[in-house]
Each structure stands twice: as C-alpha cells, then as structure tokens.
C-alpha positions as CSV (number, residue, x, y, z in Angstrom):
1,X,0.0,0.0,0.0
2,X,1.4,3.2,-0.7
3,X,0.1,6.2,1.9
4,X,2.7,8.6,0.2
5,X,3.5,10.4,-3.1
6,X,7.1,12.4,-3.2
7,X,8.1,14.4,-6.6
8,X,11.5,15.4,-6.9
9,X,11.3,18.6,-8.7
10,X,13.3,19.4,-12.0
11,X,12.2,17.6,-15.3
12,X,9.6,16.1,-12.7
13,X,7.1,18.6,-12.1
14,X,8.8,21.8,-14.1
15,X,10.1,22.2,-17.2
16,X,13.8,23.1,-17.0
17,X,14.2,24.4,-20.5
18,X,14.4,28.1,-19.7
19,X,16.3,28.1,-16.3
20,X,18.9,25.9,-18.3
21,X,19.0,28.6,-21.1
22,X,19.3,31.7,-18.5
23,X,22.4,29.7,-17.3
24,X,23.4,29.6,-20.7
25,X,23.2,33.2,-21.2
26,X,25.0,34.1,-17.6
27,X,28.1,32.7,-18.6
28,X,27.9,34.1,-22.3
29,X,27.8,31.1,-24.5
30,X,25.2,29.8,-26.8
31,X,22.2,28.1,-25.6
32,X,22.8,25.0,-28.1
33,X,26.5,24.4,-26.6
34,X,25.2,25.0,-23.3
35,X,22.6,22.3,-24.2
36,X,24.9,19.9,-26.0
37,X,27.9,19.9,-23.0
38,X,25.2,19.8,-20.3
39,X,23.9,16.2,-22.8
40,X,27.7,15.0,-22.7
41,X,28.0,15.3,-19.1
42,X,24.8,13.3,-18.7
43,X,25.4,10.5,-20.8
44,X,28.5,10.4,-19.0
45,X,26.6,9.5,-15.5
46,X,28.5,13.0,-14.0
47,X,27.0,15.4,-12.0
48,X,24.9,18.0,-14.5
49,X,27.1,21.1,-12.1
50,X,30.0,20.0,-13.5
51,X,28.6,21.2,-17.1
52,X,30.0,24.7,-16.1
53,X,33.6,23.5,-15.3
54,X,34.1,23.5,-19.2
55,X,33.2,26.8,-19.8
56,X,34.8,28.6,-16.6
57,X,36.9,25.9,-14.4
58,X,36.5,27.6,-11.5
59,X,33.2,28.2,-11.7
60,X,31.4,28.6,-8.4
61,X,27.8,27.7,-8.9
62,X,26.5,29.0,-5.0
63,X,28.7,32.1,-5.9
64,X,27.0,32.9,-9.8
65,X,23.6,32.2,-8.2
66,X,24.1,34.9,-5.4
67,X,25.2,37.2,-8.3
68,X,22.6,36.4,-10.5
69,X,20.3,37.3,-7.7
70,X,22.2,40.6,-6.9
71,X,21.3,41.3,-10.9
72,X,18.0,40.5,-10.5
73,X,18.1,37.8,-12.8
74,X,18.3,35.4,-9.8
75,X,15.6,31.9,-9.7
76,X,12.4,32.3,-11.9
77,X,9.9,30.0,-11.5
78,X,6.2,30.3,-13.0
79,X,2.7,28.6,-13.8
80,X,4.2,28.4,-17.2
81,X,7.4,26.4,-16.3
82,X,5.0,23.4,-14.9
83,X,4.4,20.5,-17.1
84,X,0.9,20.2,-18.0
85,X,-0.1,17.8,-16.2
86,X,1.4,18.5,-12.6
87,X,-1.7,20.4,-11.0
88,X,-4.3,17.3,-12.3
89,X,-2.2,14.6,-11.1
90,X,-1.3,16.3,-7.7
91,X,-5.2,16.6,-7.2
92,X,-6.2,13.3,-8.3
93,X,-3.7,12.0,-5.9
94,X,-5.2,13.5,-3.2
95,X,-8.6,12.9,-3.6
96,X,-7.3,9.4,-3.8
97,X,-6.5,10.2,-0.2
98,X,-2.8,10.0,-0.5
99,X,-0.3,12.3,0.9
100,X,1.6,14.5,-1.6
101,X,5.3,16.4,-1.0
102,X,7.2,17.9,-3.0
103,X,11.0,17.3,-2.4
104,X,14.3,18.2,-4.8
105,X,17.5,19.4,-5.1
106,X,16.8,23.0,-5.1
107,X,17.9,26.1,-3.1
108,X,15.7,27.4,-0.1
109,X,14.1,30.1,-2.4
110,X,13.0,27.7,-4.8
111,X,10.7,26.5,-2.1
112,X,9.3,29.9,-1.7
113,X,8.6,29.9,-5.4
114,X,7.4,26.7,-5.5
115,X,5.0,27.6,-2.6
116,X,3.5,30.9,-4.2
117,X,2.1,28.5,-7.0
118,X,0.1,27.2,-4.7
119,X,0.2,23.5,-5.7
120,X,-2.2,21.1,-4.8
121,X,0.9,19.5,-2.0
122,X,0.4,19.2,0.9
123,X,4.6,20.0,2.3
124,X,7.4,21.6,0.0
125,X,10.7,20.7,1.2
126,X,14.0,21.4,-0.8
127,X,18.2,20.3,-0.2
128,X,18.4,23.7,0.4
129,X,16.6,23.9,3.4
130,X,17.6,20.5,4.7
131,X,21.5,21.0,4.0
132,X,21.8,17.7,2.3
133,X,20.9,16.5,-1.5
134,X,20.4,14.0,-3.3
135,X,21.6,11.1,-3.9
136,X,22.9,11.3,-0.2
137,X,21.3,9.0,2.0
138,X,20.7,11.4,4.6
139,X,18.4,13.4,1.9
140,X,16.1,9.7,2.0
141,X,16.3,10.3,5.4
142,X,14.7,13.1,5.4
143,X,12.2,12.0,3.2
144,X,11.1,9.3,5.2
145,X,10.7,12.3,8.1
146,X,8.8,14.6,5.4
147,X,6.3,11.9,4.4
148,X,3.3,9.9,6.5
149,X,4.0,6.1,6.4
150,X,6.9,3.6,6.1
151,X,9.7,3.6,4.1
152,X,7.9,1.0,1.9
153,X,4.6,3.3,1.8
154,X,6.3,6.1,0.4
155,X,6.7,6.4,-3.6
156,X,9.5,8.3,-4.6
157,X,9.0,9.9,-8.1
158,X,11.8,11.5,-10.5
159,X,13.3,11.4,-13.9
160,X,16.9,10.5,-12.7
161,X,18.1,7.0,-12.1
162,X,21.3,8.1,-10.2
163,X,19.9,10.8,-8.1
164,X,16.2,9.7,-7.7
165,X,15.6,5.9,-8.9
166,X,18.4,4.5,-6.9
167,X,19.2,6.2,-3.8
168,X,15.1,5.8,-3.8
169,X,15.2,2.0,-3.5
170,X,18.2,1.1,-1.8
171,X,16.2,4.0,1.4
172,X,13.7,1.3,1.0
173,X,11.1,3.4,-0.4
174,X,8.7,2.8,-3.4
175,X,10.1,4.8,-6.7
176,X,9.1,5.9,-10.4
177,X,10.7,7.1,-12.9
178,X,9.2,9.8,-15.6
179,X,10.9,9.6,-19.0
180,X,11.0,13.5,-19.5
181,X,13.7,15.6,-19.4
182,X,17.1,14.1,-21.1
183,X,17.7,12.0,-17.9
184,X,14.3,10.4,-18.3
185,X,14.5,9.8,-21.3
186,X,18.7,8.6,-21.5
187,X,17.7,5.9,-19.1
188,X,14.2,5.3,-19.3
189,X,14.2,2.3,-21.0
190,X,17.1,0.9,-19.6
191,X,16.7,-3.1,-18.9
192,X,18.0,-2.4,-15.3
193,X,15.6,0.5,-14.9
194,X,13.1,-1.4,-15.8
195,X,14.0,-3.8,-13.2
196,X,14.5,-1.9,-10.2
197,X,11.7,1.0,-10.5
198,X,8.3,0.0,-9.2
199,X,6.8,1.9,-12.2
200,X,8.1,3.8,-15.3
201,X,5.6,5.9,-16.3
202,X,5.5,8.8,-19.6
203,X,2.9,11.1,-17.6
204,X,2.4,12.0,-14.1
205,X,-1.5,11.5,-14.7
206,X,-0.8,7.5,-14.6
207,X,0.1,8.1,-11.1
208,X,-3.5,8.3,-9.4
209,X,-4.6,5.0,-11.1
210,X,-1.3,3.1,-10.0
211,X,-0.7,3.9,-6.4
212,X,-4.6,3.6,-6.0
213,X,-4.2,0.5,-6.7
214,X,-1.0,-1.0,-5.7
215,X,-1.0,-3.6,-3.0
C-alpha cells in the first residue's frame, strides 16, 4: 500500500528548459552548446554542475547564483514552467487520499517559489533547506521524516536513475521514474531501470490509477 507520493522537482514537475538557457546566457555562451555539453555530461553518468567547469573551471555555482540574484536575474519559477499535467495529477492523488510532498534538489528560495504556486501539495521541502541533497542517504532520510508512512509506503517519483531511482530503492522506499527531461529519457528504457523502479511511467497523470491500486 502506498500512503505517500514524493516528486523530486526538475524535469519532474517543471520544465527546465528556460532556467537551463538563463544559465546559458550568464556565462555568455550559446544556448545550443550549453545544451549539448550539459547532454555530454549526462550520458556520461556525472553530476549535470560540472557542465560549467568547461566553460569557466572555476566556476562557483553557489557564488553565480548569489550574483545572478544581486542582478535581478536570480531563480524564476512560473505557472508556465510546470508540465501540463502536474496540477491534475497532484489533485487526483489527493482525492485518492494520499499524501503528496514535494521534495528536490533545489535552493531554499526555490521553495518559496514553488510555494506561491500554490500546488495542490500538501509539504514543500527542498536540499536547500535541509542542507543535504540528493543522492545522499541522509536526503532519503529526510524524506522518510517529510512523508506519512513507512519507508515501503512512500513512492519516490523523479526522472533521474542516479539521483532519484536508486538512492530511492536502496532507502527502502517505493520509486518511479518519468521519462522527460534528457535523464528520463537517456535511461528510461534501460533493462535495469526497468527492473529496479516500481513503475516507469510517460505522464504523471498514470500516477492516481497506480498507487490507488498498488498492494
């Protein structure tokens, strides 16, 4: 039985595309090369912050984002940088009668952001305000804190194998995987994926009828 639903945040519920490309911009190099490195360092199973190492080696991403927020060209998050079908899926979970939280790697203001949407969630938590990330252990810790039920009640849903998929299952919690976003869809399919998510699903809006459901 699962009492719990947990979304990790980027790819997951928002669309990326245009924080990525504001990054792009902030260092001064074209969107498309931005993209293409940020791809490399994916298929490469590396940590996506190490895409900016290429273009400035001593890049210091805490240090850019407190600049770009002195700038006023800091986090931006909007209705229109939600997937479609976030808000319908978070509702039909909880008239299912499940628990919903929202938990990523994100700074402490993202949560604020996230908050003012006003999401049908019931908690927002993010690594910023719980000083550890993902795929730490401690960060599934915390989850298992966040969320009502056991370990093995709580579904863990994100789009990336190494940060959300794995650290997921080996807490001992329930997890699927979204192919969206380039980590979705790099690994998605994977035989081992396959294997070791409880459900790989293309739309959030198969969640309601799944954990409904699931024994």
């Amino acid at each position: 039985m699962i009492r719990s639903v947990v979304f990790d945040v980027g790819e997951t519920l928002l669309d990326d595309t245009a924080e990525w490309g504001r990054w792009a911009d902030w260092i001064g190099v074209p969107r498309h090369t931005f993209s293409s490195v940020l791809g490399a360092v994916t298929a490469a199973g590396r940590n996506n912050a190490e895409t900016f190492e290429y273009f400035r080696p001593d890049f210091d991403l805490a240090r850019e984002r407190e600049r770009r927020e002195q700038a006023g060209l800091g986090e931006h998050i909007t209705e229109s940088d939600l997937y479609d079908d976030v808000r319908p899926a978070l509702k039909a979970l909880r008239g299912c009668g499940l628990w919903v939280g929202i938990a990523g790697n994100q700074t402490a203001h993202a949560a604020e952001l996230l908050r003012a949407l006003e999401l049908p969630a019931d908690a927002i938590a993010t690594s910023g305000q719980w000083g550890i990330a993902k795929p730490d252990p401690g960060f599934f810790a915390k989850v298992q804190e966040f969320a009502p039920g056991a370990a093995h009640e709580i579904l863990y849903v994100g789009d990336h194998r190494d940060n959300d998929l794995r650290p997921a299952r080996e807490a001992g919690l329930q997890a699927a995987l979204i192919r969206r976003g380039p980590w979705g869809y790099l690994w998605g399919r994977e035989p081992d994926v396959q294997a070791e998510a409880t459900w790989v699903i293309d739309s959030l809006q198969e969640l309601p009828g799944l954990a409904s459901t699931a024994g």
